[in-house]
PyMOL Python script that loads the backbone (N, CA, C, O; Angstrom):
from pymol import cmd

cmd.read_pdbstr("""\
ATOM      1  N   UNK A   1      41.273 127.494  76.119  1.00  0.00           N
ATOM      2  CA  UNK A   1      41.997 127.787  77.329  1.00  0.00           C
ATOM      3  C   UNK A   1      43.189 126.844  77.430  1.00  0.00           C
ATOM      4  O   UNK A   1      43.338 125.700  77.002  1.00  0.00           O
ATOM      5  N   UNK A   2      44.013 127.668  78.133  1.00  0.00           N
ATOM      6  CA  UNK A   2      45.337 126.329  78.021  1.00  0.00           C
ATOM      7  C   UNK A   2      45.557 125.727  79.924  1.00  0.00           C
ATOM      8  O   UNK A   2      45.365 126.555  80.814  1.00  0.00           O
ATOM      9  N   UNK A   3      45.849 124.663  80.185  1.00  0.00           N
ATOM     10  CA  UNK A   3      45.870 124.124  81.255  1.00  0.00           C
ATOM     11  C   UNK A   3      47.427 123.468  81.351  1.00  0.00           C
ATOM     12  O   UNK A   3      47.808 122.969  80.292  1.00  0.00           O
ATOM     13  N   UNK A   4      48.189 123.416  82.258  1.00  0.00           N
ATOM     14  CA  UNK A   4      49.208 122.456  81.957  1.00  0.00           C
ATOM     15  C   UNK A   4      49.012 121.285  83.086  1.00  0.00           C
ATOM     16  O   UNK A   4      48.518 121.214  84.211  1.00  0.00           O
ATOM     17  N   UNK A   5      49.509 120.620  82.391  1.00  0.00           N
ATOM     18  CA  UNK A   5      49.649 118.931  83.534  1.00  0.00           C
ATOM     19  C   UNK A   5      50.943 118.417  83.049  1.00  0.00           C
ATOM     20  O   UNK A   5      51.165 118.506  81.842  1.00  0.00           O
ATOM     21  N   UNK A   6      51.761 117.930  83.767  1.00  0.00           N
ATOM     22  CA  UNK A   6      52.742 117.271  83.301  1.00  0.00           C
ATOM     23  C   UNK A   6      53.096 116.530  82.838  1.00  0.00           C
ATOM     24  O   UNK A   6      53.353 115.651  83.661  1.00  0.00           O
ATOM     25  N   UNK A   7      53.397 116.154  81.590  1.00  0.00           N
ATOM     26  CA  UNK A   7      53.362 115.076  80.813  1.00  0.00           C
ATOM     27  C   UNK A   7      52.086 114.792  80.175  1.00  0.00           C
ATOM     28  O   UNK A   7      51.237 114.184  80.827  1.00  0.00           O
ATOM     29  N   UNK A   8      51.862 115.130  79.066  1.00  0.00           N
ATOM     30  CA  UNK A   8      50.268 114.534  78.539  1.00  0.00           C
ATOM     31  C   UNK A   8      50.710 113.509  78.264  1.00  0.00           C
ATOM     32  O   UNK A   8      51.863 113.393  77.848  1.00  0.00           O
ATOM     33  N   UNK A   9      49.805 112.397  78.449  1.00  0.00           N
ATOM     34  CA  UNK A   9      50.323 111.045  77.656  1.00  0.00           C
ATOM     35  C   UNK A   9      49.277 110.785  76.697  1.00  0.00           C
ATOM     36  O   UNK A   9      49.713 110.086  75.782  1.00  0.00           O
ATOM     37  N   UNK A  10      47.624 111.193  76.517  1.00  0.00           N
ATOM     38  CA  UNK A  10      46.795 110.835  75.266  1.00  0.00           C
ATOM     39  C   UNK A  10      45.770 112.218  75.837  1.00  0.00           C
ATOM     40  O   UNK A  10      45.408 112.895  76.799  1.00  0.00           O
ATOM     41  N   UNK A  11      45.663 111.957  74.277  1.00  0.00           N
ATOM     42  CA  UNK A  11      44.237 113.411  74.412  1.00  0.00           C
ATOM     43  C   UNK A  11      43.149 112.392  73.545  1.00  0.00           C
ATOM     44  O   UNK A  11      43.385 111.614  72.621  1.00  0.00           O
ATOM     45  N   UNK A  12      41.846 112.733  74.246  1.00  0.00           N
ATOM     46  CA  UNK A  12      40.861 112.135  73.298  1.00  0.00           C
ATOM     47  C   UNK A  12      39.235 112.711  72.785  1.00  0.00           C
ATOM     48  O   UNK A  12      39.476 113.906  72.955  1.00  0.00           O
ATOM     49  N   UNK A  13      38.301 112.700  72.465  1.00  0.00           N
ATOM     50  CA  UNK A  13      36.985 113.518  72.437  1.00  0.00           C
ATOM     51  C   UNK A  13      36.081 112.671  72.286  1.00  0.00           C
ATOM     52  O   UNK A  13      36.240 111.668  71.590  1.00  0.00           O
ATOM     53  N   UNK A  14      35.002 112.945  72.911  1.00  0.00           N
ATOM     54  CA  UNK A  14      34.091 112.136  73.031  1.00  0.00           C
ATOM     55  C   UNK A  14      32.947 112.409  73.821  1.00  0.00           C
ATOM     56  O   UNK A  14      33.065 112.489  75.044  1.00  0.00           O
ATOM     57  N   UNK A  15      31.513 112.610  73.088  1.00  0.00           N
ATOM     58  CA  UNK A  15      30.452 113.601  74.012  1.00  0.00           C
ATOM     59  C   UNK A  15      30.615 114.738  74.032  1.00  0.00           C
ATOM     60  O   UNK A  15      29.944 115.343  74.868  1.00  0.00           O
ATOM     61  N   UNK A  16      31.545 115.545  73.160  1.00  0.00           N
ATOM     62  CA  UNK A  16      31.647 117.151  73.430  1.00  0.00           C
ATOM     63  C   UNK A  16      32.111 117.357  74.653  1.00  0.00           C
ATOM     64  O   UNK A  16      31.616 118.122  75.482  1.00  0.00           O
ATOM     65  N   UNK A  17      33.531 116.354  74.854  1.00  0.00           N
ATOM     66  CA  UNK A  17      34.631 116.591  75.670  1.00  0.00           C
ATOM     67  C   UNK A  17      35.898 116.417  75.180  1.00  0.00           C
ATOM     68  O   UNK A  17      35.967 115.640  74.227  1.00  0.00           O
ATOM     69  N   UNK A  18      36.819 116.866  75.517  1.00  0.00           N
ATOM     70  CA  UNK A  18      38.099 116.589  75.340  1.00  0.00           C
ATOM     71  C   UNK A  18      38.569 116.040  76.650  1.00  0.00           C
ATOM     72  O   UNK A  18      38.094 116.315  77.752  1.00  0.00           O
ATOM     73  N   UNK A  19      39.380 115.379  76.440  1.00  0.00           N
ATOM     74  CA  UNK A  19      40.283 114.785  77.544  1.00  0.00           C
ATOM     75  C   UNK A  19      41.736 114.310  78.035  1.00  0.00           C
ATOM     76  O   UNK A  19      42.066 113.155  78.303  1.00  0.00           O
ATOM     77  N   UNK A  20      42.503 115.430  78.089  1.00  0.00           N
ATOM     78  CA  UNK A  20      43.863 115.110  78.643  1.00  0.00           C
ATOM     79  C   UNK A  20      44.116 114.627  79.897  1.00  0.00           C
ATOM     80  O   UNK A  20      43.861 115.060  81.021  1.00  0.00           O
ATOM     81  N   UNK A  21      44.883 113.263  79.332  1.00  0.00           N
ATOM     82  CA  UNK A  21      45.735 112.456  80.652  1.00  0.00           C
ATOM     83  C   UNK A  21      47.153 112.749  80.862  1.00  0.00           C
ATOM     84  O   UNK A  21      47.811 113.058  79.869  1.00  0.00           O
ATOM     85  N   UNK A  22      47.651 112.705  81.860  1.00  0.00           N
ATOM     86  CA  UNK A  22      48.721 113.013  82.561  1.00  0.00           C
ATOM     87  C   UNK A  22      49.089 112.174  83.448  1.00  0.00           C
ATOM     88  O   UNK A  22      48.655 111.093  83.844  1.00  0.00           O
ATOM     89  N   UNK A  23      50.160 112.988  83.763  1.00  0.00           N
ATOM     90  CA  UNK A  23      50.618 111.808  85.050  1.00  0.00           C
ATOM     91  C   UNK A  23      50.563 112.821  86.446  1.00  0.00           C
ATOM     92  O   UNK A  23      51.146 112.415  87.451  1.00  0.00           O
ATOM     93  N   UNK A  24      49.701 114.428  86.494  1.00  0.00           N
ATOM     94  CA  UNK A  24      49.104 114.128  87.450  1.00  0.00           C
ATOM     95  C   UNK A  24      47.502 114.240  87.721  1.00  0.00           C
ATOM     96  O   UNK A  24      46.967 114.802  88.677  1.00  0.00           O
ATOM     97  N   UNK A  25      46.714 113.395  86.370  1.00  0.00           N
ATOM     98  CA  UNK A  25      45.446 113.633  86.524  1.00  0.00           C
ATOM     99  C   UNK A  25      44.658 113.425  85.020  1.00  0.00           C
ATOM    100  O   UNK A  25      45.002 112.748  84.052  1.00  0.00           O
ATOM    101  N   UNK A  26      43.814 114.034  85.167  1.00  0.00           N
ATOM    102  CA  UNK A  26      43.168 113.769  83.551  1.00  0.00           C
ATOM    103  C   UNK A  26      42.469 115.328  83.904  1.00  0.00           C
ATOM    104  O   UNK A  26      42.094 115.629  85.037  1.00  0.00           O
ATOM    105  N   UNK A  27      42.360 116.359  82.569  1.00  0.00           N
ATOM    106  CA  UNK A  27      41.723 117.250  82.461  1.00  0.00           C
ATOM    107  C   UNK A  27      40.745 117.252  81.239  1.00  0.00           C
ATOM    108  O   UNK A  27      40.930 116.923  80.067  1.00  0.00           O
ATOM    109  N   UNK A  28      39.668 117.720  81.880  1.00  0.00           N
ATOM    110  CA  UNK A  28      38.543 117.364  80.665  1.00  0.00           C
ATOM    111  C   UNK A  28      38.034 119.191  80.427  1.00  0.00           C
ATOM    112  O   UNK A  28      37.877 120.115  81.225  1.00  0.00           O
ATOM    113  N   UNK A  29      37.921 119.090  79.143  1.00  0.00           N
ATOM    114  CA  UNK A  29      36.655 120.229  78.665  1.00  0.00           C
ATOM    115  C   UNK A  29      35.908 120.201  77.761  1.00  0.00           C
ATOM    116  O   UNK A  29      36.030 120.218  76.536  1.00  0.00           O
ATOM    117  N   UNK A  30      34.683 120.135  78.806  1.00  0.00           N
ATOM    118  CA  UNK A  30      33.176 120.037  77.906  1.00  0.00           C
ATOM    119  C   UNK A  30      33.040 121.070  77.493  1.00  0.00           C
ATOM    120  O   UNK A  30      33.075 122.030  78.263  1.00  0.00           O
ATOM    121  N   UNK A  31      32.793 121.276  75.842  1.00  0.00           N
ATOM    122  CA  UNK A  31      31.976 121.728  75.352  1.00  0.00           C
ATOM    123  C   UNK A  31      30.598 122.258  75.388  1.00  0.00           C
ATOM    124  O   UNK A  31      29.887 121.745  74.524  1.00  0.00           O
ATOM    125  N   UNK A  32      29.790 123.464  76.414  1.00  0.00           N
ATOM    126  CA  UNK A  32      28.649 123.085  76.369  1.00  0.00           C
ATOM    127  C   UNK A  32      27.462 123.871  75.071  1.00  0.00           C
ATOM    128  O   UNK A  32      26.263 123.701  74.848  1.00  0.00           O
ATOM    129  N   UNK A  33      28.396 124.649  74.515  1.00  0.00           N
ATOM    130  CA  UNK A  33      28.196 125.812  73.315  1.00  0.00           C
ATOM    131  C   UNK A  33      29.271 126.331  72.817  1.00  0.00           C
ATOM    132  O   UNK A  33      30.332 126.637  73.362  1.00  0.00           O
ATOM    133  N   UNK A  34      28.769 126.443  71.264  1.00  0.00           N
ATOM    134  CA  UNK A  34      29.967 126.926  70.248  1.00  0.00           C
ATOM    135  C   UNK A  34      30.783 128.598  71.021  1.00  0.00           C
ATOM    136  O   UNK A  34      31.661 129.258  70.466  1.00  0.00           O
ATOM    137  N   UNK A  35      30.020 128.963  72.644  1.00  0.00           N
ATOM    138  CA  UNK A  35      30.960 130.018  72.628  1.00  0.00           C
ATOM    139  C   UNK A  35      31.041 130.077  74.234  1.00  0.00           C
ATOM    140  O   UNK A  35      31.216 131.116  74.872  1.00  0.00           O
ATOM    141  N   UNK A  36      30.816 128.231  75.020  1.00  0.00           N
ATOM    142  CA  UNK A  36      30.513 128.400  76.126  1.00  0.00           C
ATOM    143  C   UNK A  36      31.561 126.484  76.343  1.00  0.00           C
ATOM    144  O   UNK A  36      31.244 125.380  75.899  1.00  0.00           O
ATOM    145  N   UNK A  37      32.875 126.944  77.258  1.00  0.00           N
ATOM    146  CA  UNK A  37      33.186 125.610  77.679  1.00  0.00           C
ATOM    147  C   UNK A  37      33.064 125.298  79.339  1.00  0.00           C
ATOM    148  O   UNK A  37      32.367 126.100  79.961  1.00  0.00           O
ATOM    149  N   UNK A  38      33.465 124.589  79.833  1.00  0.00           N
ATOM    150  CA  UNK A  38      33.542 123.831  81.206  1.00  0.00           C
ATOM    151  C   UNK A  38      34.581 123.098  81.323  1.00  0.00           C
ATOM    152  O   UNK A  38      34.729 122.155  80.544  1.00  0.00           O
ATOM    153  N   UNK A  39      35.557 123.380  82.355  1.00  0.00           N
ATOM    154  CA  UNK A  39      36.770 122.733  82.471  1.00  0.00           C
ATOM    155  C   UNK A  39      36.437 121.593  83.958  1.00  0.00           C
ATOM    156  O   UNK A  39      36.026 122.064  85.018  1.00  0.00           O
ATOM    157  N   UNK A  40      36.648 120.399  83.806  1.00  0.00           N
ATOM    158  CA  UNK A  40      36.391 119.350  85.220  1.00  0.00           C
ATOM    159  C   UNK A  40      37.998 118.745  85.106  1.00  0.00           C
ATOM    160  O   UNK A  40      38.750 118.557  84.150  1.00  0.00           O
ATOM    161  N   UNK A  41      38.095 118.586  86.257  1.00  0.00           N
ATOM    162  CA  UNK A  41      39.661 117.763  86.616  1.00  0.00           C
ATOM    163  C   UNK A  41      39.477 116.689  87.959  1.00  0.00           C
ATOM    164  O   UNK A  41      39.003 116.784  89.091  1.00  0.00           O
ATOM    165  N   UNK A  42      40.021 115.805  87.288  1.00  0.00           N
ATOM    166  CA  UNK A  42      40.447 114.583  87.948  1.00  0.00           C
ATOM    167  C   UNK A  42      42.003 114.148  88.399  1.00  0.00           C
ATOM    168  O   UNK A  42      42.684 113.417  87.681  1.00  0.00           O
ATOM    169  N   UNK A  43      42.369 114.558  89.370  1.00  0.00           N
ATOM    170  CA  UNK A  43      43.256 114.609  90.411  1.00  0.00           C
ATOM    171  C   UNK A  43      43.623 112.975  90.394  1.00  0.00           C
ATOM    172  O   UNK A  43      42.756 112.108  90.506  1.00  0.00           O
ATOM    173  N   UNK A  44      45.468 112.619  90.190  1.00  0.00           N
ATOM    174  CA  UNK A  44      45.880 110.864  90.085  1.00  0.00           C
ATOM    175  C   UNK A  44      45.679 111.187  91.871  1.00  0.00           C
ATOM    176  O   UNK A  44      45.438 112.270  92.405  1.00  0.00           O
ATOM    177  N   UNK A  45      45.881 109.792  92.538  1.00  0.00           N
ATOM    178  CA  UNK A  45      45.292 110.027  93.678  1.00  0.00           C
ATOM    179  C   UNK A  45      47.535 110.406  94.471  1.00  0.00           C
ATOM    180  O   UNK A  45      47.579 110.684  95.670  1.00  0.00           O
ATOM    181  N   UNK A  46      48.463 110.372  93.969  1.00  0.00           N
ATOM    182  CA  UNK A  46      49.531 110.438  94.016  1.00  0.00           C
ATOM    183  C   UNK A  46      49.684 111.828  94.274  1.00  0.00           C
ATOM    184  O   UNK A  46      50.128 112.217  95.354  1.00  0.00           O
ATOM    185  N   UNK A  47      49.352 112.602  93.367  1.00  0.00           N
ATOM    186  CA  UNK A  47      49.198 114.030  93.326  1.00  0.00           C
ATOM    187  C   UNK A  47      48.575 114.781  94.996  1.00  0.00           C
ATOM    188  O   UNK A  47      49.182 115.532  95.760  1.00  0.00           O
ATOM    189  N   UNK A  48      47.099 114.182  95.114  1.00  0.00           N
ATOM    190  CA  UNK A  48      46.273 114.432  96.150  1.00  0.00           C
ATOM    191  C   UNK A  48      47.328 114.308  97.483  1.00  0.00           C
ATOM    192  O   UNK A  48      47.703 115.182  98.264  1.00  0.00           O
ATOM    193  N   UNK A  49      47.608 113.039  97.424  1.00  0.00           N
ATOM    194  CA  UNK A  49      48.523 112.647  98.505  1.00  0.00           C
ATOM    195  C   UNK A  49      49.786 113.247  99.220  1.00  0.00           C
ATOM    196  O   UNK A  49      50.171 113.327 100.386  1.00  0.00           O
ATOM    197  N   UNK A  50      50.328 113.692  97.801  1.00  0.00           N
ATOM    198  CA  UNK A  50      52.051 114.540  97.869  1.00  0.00           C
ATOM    199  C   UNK A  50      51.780 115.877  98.772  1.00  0.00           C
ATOM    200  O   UNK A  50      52.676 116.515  99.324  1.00  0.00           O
ATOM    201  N   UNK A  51      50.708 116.114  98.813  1.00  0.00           N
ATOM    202  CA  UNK A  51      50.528 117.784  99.105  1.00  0.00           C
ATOM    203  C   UNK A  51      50.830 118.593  98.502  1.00  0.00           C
ATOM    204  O   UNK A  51      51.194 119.566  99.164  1.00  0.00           O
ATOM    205  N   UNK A  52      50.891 118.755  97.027  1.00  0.00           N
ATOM    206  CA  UNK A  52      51.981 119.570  96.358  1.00  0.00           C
ATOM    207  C   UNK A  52      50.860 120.481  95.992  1.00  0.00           C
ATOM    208  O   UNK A  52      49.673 120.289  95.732  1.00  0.00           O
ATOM    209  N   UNK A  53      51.442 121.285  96.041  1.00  0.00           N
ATOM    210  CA  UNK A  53      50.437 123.157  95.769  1.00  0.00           C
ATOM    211  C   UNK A  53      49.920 122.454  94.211  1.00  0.00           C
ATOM    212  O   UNK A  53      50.560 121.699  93.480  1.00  0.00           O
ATOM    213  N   UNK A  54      48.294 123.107  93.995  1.00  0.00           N
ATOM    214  CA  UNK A  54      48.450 122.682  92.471  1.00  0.00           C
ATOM    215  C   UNK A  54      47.968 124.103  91.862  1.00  0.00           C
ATOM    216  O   UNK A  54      46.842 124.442  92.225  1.00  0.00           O
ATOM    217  N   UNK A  55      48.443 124.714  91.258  1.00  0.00           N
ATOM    218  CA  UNK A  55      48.219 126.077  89.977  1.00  0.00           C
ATOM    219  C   UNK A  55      47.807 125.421  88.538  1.00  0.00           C
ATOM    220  O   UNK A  55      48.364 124.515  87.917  1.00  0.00           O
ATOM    221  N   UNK A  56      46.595 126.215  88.207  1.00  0.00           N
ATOM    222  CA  UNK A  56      46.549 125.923  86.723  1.00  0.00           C
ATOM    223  C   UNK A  56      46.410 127.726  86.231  1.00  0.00           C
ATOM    224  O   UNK A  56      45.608 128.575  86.621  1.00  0.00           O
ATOM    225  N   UNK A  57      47.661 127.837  85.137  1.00  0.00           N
ATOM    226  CA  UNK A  57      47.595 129.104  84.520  1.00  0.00           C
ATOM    227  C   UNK A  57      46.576 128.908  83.170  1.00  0.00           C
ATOM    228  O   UNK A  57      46.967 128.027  82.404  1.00  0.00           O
ATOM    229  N   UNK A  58      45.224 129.663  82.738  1.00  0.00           N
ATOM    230  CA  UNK A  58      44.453 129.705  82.206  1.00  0.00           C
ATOM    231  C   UNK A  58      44.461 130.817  81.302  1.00  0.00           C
ATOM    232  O   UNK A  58      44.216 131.921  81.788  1.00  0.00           O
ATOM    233  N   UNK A  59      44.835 130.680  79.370  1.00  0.00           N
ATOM    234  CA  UNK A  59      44.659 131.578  79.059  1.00  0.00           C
ATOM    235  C   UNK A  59      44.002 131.382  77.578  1.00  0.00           C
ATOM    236  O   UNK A  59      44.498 130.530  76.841  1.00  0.00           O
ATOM    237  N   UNK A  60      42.732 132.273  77.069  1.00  0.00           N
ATOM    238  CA  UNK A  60      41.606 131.830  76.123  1.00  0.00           C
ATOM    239  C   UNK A  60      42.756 131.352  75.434  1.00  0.00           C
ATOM    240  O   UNK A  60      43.937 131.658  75.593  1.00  0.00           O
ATOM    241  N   UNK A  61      42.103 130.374  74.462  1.00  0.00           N
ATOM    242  CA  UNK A  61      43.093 129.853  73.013  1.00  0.00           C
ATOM    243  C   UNK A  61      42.041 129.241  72.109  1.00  0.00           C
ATOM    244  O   UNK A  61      41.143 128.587  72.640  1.00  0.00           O
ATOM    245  N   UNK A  62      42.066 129.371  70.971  1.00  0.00           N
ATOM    246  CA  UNK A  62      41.634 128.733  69.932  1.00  0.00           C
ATOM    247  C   UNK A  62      40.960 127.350  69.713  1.00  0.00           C
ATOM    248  O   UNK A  62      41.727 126.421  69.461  1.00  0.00           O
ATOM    249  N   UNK A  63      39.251 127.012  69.792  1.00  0.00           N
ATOM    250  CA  UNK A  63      39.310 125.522  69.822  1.00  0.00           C
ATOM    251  C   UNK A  63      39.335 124.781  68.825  1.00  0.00           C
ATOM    252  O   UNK A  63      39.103 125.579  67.916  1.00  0.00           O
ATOM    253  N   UNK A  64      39.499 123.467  68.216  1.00  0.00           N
ATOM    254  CA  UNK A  64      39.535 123.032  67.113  1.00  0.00           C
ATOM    255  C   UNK A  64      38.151 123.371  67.008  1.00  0.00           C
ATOM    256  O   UNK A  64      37.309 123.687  67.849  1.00  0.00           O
ATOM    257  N   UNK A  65      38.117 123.203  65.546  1.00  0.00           N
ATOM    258  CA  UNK A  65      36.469 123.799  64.686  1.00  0.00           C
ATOM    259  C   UNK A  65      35.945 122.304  64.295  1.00  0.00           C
ATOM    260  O   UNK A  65      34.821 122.206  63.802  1.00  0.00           O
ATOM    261  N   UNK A  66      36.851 120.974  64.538  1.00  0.00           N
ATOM    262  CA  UNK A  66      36.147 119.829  64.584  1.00  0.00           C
ATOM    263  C   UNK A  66      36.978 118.771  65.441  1.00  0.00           C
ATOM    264  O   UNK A  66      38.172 118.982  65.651  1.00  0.00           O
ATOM    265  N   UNK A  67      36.394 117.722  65.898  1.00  0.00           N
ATOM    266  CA  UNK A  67      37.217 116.745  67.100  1.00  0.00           C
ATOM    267  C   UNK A  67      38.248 116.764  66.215  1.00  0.00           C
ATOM    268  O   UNK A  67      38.314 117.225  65.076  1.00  0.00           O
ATOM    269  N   UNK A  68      39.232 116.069  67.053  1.00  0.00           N
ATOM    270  CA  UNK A  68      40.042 115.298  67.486  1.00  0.00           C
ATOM    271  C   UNK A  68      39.748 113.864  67.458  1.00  0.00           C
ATOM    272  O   UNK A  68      38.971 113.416  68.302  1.00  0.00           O
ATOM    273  N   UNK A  69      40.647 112.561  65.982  1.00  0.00           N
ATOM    274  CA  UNK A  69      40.467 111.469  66.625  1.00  0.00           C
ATOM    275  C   UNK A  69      41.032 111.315  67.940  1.00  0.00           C
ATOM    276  O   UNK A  69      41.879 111.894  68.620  1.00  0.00           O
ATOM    277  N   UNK A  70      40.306 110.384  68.051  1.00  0.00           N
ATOM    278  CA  UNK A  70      41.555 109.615  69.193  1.00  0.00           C
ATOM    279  C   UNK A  70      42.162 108.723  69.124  1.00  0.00           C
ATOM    280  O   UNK A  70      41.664 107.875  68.383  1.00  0.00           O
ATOM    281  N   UNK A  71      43.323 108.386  69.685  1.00  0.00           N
ATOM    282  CA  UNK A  71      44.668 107.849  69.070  1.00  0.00           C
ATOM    283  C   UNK A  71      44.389 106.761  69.552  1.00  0.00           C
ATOM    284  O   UNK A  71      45.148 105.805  69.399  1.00  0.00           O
TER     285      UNK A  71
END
""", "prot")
cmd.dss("prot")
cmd.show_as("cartoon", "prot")
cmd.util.cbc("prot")
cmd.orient("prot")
């Protein structure tokens, strides 16, 4: 699935998660089966504050077939 946040600054995996940081938040997706994910988001508290409408456009995509180091 694709998510946007503005600015990724590191992606990482760990536990059968992925985890993109941003600058407005961190988006995670667990893995919970080879044909089953879970998307959780963590909101910077800047974001929360601004009031700014938040949209995430969601569309299936391809997952890696093995992690991701992390950088």
């Amino acid at each position: 699935m694709k998510v946007s946040i503005k600015d990724i600054e590191s992606c990482t995996y760990e536990n059968n998660r992925y985890s993109f940081r941003g600058v407005g938040g961190i988006i995670h997706i667990r893995l919970l089966s080879e044909t089953s994910i879970r998307f959780e988001y963590e909101f910077s508290t800047a974001v929360l504050d601004s009031g700014l409408e938040r949209s995430f456009a969601m569309v299936q995509d391809e997952m890696p077939s093995r992690p991701v180091p992390s950088r």
